[in-house]
C-alpha positions in Angstrom: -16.8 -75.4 20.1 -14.2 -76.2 17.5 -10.5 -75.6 18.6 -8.5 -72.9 16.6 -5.4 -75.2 14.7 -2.2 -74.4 16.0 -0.1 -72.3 13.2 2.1 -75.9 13.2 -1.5 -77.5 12.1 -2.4 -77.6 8.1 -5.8 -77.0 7.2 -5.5 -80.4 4.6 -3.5 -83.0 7.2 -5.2 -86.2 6.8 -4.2 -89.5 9.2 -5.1 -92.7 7.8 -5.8 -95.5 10.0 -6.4 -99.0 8.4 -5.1 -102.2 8.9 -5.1 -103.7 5.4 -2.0 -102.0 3.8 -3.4 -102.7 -0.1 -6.3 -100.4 1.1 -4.2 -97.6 3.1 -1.8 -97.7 0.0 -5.0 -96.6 -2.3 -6.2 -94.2 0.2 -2.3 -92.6 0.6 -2.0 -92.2 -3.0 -5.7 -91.2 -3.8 -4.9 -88.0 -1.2 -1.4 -87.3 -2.1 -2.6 -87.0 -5.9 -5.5 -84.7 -4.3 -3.1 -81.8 -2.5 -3.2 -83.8 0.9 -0.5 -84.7 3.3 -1.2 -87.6 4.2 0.5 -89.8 7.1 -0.5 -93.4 8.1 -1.3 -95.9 11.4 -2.0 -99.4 11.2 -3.7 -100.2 14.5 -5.4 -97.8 16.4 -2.8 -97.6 19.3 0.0 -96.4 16.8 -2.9 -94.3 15.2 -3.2 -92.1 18.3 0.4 -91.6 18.7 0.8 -90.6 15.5 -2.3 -88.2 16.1 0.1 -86.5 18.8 2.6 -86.4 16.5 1.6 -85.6 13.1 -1.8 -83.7 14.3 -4.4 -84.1 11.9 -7.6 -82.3 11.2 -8.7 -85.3 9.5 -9.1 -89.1 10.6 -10.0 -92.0 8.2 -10.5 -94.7 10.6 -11.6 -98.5 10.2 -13.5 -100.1 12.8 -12.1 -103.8 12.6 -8.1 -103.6 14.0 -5.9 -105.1 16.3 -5.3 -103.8 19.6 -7.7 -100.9 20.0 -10.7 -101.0 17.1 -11.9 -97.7 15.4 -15.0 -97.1 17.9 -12.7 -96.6 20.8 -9.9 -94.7 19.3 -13.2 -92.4 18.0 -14.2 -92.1 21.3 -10.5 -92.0 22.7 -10.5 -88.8 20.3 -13.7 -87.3 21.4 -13.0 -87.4 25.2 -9.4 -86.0 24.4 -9.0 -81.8 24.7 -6.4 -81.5 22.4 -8.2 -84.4 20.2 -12.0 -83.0 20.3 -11.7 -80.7 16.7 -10.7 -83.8 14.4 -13.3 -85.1 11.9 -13.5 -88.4 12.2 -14.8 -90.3 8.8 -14.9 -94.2 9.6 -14.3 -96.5 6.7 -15.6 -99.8 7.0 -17.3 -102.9 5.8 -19.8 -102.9 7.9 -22.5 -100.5 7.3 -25.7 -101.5 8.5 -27.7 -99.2 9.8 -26.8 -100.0 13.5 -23.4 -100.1 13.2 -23.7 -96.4 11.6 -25.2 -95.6 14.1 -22.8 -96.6 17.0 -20.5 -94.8 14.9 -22.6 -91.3 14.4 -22.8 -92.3 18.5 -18.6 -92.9 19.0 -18.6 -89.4 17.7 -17.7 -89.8 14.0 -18.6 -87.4 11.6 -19.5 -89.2 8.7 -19.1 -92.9 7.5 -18.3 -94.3 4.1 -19.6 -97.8 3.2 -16.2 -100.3 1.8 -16.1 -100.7 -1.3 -16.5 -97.1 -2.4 -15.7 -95.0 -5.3 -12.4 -92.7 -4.8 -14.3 -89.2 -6.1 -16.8 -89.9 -3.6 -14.4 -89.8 -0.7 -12.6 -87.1 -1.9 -16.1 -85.3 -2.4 -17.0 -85.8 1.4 -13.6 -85.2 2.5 -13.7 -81.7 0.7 -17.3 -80.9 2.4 -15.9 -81.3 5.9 -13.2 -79.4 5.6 -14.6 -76.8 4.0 -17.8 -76.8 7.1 -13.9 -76.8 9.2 -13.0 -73.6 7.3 -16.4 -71.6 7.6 -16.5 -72.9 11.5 -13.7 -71.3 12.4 -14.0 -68.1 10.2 -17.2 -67.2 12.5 -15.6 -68.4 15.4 -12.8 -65.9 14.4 -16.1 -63.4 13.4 -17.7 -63.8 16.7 -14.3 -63.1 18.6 -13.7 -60.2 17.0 -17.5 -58.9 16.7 -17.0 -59.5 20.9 -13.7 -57.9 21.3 -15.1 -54.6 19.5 -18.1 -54.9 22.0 -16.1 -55.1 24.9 -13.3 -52.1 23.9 -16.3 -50.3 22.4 -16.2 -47.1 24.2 -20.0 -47.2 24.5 -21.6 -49.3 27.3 -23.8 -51.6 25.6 -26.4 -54.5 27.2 -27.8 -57.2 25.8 -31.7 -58.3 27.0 -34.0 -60.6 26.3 -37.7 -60.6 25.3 -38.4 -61.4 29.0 -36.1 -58.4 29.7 -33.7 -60.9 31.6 -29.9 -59.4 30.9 -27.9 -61.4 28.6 -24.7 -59.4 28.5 -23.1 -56.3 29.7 -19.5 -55.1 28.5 -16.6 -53.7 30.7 -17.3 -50.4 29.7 -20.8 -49.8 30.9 -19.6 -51.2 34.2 -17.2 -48.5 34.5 -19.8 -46.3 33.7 -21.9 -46.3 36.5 -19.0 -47.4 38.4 -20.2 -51.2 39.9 -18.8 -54.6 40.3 -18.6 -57.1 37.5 -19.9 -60.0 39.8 -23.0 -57.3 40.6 -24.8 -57.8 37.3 -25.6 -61.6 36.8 -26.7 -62.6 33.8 -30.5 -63.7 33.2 -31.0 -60.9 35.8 -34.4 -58.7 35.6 -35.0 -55.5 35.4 -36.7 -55.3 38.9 -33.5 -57.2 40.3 -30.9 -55.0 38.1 -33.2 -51.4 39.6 -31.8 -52.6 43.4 -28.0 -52.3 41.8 -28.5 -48.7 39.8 -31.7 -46.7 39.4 -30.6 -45.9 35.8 -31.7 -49.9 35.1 -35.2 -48.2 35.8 -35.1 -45.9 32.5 -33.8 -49.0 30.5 -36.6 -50.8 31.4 -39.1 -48.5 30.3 -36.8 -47.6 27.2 -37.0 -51.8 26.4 -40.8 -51.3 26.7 -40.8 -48.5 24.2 -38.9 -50.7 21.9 -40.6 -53.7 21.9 -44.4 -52.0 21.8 -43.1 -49.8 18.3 -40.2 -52.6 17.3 -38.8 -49.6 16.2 -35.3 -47.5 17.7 -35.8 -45.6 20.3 -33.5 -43.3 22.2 -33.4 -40.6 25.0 -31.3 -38.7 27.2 -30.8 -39.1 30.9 -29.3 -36.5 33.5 -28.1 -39.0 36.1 -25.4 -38.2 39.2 -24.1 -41.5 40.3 -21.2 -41.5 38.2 -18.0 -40.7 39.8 -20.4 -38.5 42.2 -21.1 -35.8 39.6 -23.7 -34.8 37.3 -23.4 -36.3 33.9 -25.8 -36.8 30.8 -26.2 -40.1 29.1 -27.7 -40.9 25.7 -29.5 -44.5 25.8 -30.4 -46.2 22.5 -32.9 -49.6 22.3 -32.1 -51.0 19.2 -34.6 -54.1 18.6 -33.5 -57.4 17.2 -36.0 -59.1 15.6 -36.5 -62.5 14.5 -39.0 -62.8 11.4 -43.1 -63.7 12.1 -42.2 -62.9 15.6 -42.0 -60.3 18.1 -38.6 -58.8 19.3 -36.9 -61.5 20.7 -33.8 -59.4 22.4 -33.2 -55.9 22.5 -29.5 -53.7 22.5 -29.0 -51.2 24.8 -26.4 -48.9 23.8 -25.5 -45.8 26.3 -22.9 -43.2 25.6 -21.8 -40.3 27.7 -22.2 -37.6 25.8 -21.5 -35.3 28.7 -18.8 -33.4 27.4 -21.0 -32.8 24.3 -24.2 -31.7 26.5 -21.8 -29.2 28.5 -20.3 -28.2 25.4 -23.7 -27.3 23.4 -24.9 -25.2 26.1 -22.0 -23.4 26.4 -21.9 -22.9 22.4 -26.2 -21.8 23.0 -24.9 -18.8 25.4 -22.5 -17.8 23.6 -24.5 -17.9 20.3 -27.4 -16.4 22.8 -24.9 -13.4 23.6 -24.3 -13.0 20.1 -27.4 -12.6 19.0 -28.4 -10.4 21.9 -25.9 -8.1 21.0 -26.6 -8.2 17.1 -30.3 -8.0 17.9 -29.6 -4.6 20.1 -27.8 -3.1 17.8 -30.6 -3.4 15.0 -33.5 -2.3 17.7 -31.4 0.6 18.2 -30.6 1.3 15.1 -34.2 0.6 13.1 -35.7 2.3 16.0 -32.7 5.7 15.8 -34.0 6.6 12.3 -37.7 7.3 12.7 -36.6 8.7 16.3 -34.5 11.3 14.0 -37.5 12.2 12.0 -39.7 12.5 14.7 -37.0 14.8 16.6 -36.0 16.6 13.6 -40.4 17.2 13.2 -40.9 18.7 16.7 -37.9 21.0 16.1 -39.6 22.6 13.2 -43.0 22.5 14.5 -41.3 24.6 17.4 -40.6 27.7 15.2 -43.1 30.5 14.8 -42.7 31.2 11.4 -44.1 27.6 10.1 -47.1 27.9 8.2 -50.4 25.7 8.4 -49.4 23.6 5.7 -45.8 22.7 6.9 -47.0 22.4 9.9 -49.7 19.3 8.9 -46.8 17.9 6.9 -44.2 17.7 10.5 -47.4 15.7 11.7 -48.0 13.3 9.2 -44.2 12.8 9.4 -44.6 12.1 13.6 -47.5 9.6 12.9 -45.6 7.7 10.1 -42.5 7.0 12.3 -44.7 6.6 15.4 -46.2 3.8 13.4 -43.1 2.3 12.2 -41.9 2.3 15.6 -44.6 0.5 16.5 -44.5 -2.3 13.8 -40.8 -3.0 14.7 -41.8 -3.8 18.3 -44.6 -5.8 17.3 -42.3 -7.9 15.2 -40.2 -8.5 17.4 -42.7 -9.6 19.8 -43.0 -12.7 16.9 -39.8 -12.5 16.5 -38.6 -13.6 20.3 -42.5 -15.5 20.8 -41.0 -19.1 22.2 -44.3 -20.6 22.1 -47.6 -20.5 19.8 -50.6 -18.2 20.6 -53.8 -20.1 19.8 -53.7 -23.3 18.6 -56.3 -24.1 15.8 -56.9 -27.0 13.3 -57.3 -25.3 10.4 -57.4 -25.9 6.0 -54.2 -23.9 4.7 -56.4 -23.3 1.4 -59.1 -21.0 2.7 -56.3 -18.7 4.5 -54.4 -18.6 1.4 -57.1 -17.3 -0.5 -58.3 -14.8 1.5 -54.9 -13.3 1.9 -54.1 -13.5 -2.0 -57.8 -11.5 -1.9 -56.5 -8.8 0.5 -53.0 -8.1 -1.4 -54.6 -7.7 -5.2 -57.0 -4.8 -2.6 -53.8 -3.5 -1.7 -51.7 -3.8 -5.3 -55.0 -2.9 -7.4 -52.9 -0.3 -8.9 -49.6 -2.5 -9.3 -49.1 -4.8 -12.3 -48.7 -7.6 -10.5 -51.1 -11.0 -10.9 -51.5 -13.4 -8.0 -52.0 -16.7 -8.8 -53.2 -19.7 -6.7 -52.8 -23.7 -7.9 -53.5 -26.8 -6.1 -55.6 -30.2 -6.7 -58.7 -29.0 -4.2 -58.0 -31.5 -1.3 -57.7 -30.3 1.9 -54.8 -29.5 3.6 -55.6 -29.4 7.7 -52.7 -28.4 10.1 -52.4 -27.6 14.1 -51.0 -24.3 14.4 -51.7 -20.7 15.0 -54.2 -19.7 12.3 -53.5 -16.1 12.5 -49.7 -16.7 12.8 -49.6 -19.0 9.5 -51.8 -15.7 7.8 -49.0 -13.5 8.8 -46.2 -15.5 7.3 -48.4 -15.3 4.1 -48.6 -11.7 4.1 -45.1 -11.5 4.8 -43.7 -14.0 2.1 -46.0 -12.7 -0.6 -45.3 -9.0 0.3 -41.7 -9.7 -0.2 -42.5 -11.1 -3.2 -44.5 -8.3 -5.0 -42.3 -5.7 -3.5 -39.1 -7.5 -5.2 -40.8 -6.7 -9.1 -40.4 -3.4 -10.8 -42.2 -2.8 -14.1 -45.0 -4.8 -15.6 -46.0 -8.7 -16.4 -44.8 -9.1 -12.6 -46.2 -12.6 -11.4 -46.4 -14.1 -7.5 -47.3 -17.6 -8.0 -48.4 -19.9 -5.1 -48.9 -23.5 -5.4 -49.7 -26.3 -2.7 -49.2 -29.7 -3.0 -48.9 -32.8 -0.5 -45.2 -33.8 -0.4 -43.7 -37.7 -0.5 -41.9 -37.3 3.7 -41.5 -38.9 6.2 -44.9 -37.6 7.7 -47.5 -36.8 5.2 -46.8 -32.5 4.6 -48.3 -29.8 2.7 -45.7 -28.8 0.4 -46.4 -24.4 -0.4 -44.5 -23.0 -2.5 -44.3 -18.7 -3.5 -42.4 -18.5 -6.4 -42.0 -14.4 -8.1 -40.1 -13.2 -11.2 -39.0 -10.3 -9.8 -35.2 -9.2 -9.2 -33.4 -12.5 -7.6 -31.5 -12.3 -4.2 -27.9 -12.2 -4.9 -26.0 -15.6 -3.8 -24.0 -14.6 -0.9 -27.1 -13.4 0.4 -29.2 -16.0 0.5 -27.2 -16.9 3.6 -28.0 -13.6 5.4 -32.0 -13.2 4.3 -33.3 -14.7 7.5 -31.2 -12.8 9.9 -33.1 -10.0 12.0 -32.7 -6.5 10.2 -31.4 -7.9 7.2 -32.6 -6.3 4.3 -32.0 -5.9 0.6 -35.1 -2.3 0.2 -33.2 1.1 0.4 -36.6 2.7 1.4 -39.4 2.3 4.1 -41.1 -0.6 2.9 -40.1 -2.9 5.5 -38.5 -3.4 8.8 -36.0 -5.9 8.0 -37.4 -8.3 10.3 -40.2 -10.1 7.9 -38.1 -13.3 6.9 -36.7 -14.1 10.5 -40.3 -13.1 11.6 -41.4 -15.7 8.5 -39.1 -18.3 9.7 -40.1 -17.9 13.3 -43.3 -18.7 12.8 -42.8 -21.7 10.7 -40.5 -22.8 13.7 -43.7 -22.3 15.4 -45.6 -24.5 13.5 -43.2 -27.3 13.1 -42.4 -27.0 9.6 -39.1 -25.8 7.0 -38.6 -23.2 4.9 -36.1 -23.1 2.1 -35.2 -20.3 -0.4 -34.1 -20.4 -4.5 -33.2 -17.8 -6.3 -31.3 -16.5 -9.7 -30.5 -12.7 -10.1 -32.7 -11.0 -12.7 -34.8 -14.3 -13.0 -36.8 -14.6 -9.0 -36.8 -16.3 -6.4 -38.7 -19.1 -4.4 -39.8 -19.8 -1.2 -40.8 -23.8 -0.6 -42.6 -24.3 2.9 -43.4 -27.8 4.1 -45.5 -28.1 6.9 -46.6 -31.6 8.7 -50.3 -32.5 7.9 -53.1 -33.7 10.2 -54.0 -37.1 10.1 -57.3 -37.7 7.8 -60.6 -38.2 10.1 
C-alpha cells in the first residue's frame, strides 16, 4: 500500500542520482524548466542520505556508481518503511532485456534506455506521478468510504458468496451486544449461529438474495439486546460482479425499534379515533330513520287515523327499517379485514352485467352508460361479488351526481405500464364535480355530499375497502361543474 506523503513532502520532488555530472546537469535543468524541484546525489551512499533529507517521491537512479550501484540502493529503498512509496525510474546504459529485468526485480518502476529523448522522460515521469496522485486519492476514498461504515449508525456485514463473513463494523457489535474478537472473519454462517441466533435469519436472508440477486429486506423481533425486546430491520443488498452470480452480499440492520413502538402507538391512537368518529356516524345515520320510525308508531297509535294514513306510517316503518338495515350491512364491508370468497375471475363480464342492471334501474333517467376496452381479458384473484359491489357503488355515485339531460358514465379498462402487469378502470361522469377541499374527505365513513336518502354515506369508504381487499388503488379527479373520475388499478393474473 502506498504511504500517504508527509504535508513536508511535494507531490513533484524529484532526486537525481547519477554519477556523470554532464548528464545530471541535463537531467537538473530538463526538470527545473518542467515545474520540478529537483535535488541531486552522485553515488548512491550520498543518494540515500539525501533521500532522508530532501524526501523525494521520485528517484532517477543509474545503475553503474561508486560505492553502492543503483540495484542495491533500489533495493535499499524497497526494504526501507519510510522509503517503500518512492518511484524508482533507473536510467542506464544498459538495457538488455535481462538487465531490465533485474531492475523490474530490484523493485524499480520503470527504466529508460541512455541515450534518450528529454520529452520522453518527462512523459513517463508525468504518468507515474499522476498513477501517485489517483493511488492515493482512493486510498484517501477507501478510508473515508470505511470510516462512514464504521460510525454508520447502522450495523452492516460484509459476506461472501460462500457466506463466509468478510467484515462487521463496531456498530453492529454493540447491537447485539458481543465481543469484537467473537466474530472472526471468513467465519460461516453455521459458526457465526453458535455466537447470536439472529446470524440464523441472515443466513436465510443471504439465501434470498443470492437465488433473486435482487434486495431483499425483513423485520425481526429479537430480545437479546440489552435483555429487552427490540425490532430490527435487516437489508441483503447483493453485489454483483458482471456474467457472474453474486459474488458478496451487504447486510445492513437498523433498529428501528423506537419507530415500531412508535407506529403502534400512532395505529391506537388513530384506531381510537376512528372508533369514536365511526360511533358517532352509526349513531347518528342510524338516530334519523329511528326518528321516523318512532314518530310512525306514535301516529299509528291514535284512533282517529284513517286507512290511508295509516298504510302511509307503514310504508314509512319499512323504508327506515330497510335503511337501517343497509347501514349495517355496509358496515359489515366496511370493518371486513379479510376477503370472502376468493375467485379468479375476467373484470369484463362483471362490468357488463352491472352496466346492464343500472340502465334496468335508470331506464327512466337520461343518463347513457358506456363501456370501452380492447377485448382482452383481464383475470384477477379477488372476491367476485365484492369487486361487483364496488361497481355498483362507483357507478351509482356517478349517475346520482348528474341533474338534467345528456348525463354520461363512461367506463373504460385498459392494461397499465406498472410495476406488475394491472388493469387500469377508469368511471369517468360529467355530472356536478366534488368540490376541492373535499376530495380529501370523500372516502371517510358518513361522508357525504346528497341532502336526501340516496345513500348512506358509507359507499366510497365501503368502495375503497374493498379495493384494499383486492390489493389494488383507487384515485379520484374532479373539476366543479365539469365531473369527476374515478381511476382503479388492480394487479393482473399471470397469463396461462
Amino acid at each position: 500500500m502506498l504511504q500517504p506523503l508527509s504535508e513536508q513532502q511535494s507531490l513533484n520532488r524529484i532526486l537525481i542520482i547519477e554519477d556523470e555530472p554532464d548528464i545530471s546537469d541535463f537531467l537538473f535543468e530538463t526538470l527545473t524548466l518542467a515545474g520540478y524541484e529537483v535535488s541531486q546525489a552522485y553515488d548512491g551512499v550520498e543518494g540515500l542520505d539525501k533521500i532522508a533529507e530532501f524526501k523525494p517521491n521520485m528517484v532517477l537512479l543509474d545503475i553503474m556508481m561508486p560505492r553502492m550501484n543503483g540495484l542495491d540502493v533500489c533495493r535499499h529503498i524497497r526494504s526501507t518503511e519510510s522509503m517503500r512509496s518512492i518511484r524508482v525510474i533507473f536510467i542506464s546504459a544498459k538495457g538488455s532485456l535481462e538487465e531490465k529485468l533485474e531492475g523490474f526485480q530490484a523493485g524499480a518502476s520503470d527504466f529508460i534506455v541512455k541515450p534518450f529523448s528529454s520529452s520522453e522522460l518527462l512523459a513517463r515521469i508525468e504518468a507515474h506521478l499522476r498513477i501517485d496522485t489517483l493511488a492515493r486519492d482512493l486510498e484517501l476514498s477507501e478510508t473515508r468510504y470505511r470510516q462512514l461504515i464504521e460510525h454508520s449508525p447502522d450495523g452492516i456485514l460484509l459476506f461472501s458468496d460462500e457466506k463466509k463473513l468478510l467484515f462487521a463494523n463496531s456498530r453492529f457489535k454493540s447491537m447485539i451486544n458481543i465481543k469484537s474478537e467473537s466474530l472472526e472473519t471468513g467465519a460461516s454462517i453455521k459458526e457465526l449461529c453458535e455466537i447470536s441466533p439472529l446470524f440464523k435469519e441472515v443466513g436465510s436472508l443471504i439465501r434470498k438474495v443470492q437465488d433473486t440477486r435482487l434486495i431483499v429486506t425483513r423485520t425481526v423481533a429479537t430480545n437479546f439486546q440489552r435483555h429487552q425486546p427490540s425490532v430490527l430491520e435487516i437489508r441483503g443488498i447483493p453485489s454483483e460482479l458482471p456474467g457472474s452470480r453474486v459474488s458478496m452480499v451487504q447486510v445492513v440492520l437498523r433498529d428501528v425499534t423506537e419507530k415500531h413502538n412508535m407506529d403502534r402507538l400512532l395505529a391506537r391512537t388513530e384506531k381510537i379515533n376512528s372508533l369514536g368518529i365511526l360511533t358517532a356516524g352509526i349513531a347518528h345515520e342510524i338516530n334519523n330513520p329511528l326518528t321516523g320510525i318512532s314518530n310512525a308508531i306514535q301516529m299509528l297509535q291514535r284512533d282517529s287515523i284513517n286507512p290511508q294514513k295509516r298504510q302511509e306510517m307503514l310504508d314509512l316503518i319499512l323504508a327506515n327499517i330497510s335503511r337501517i338495515t343497509r347501514i349495517i350491512d355496509d358496515l359489515r364491508v366496511f370493518s371486513r379485514q379479510e376477503r370472502l370468497d376468493s375467485d379468479r375471475f375476467d373484470l369484463i363480464p362483471v362490468i357488463e352485467e352491472t352496466l346492464k342492471l343500472l340502465r334496468y334501474q335508470h331506464e327512466n333517467k337520461c343518463v347513457e352508460m358506456q363501456l370501452q376496452h380492447d377485448g382482452r381479458r383481464y383475470q384477477i384473484e379477488g372476491s367476485k361479488s365484492q369487486f361487483q359491489q364496488l361497481m355498483v357503488n362507483l357507478l351509482l355515485n356517478a349517475s346520482q351526481s348528474i341533474d338534467g339531460k345528456d348525463g354520461l358514465v363512461k367506463v373504460e379498462v385498459a392494461q397499465a405500464s406498472l410495476p406488475v402487469p394491472s388493469a387500469q378502470i377508469k368511471i369517468t361522469d360529467n355530472g356536478c364535480g366534488i368540490p376541492e377541499e373535499q376530495l380529501e374527505q370523500i372516502f371517510d365513513p358518513f361522508f357525504t355530499t346528497k341532502r336526501d336518502w340516496h345513500g348512506t354515506g358509507l359507499g366510497l369508504a365501503v368502495s375503497h375497502r374493498i379495493i384494499q381487499l383486492l390489493k389494488g388503488t383507487i384515485a379520484v379527479a374532479s373539476k366543479t361543474g365539469q365531473g369527476t373520475t374515478f381511476t382503479l388499478t388492480l394487479p393482473l393474473l399471470p397469463e396461462a
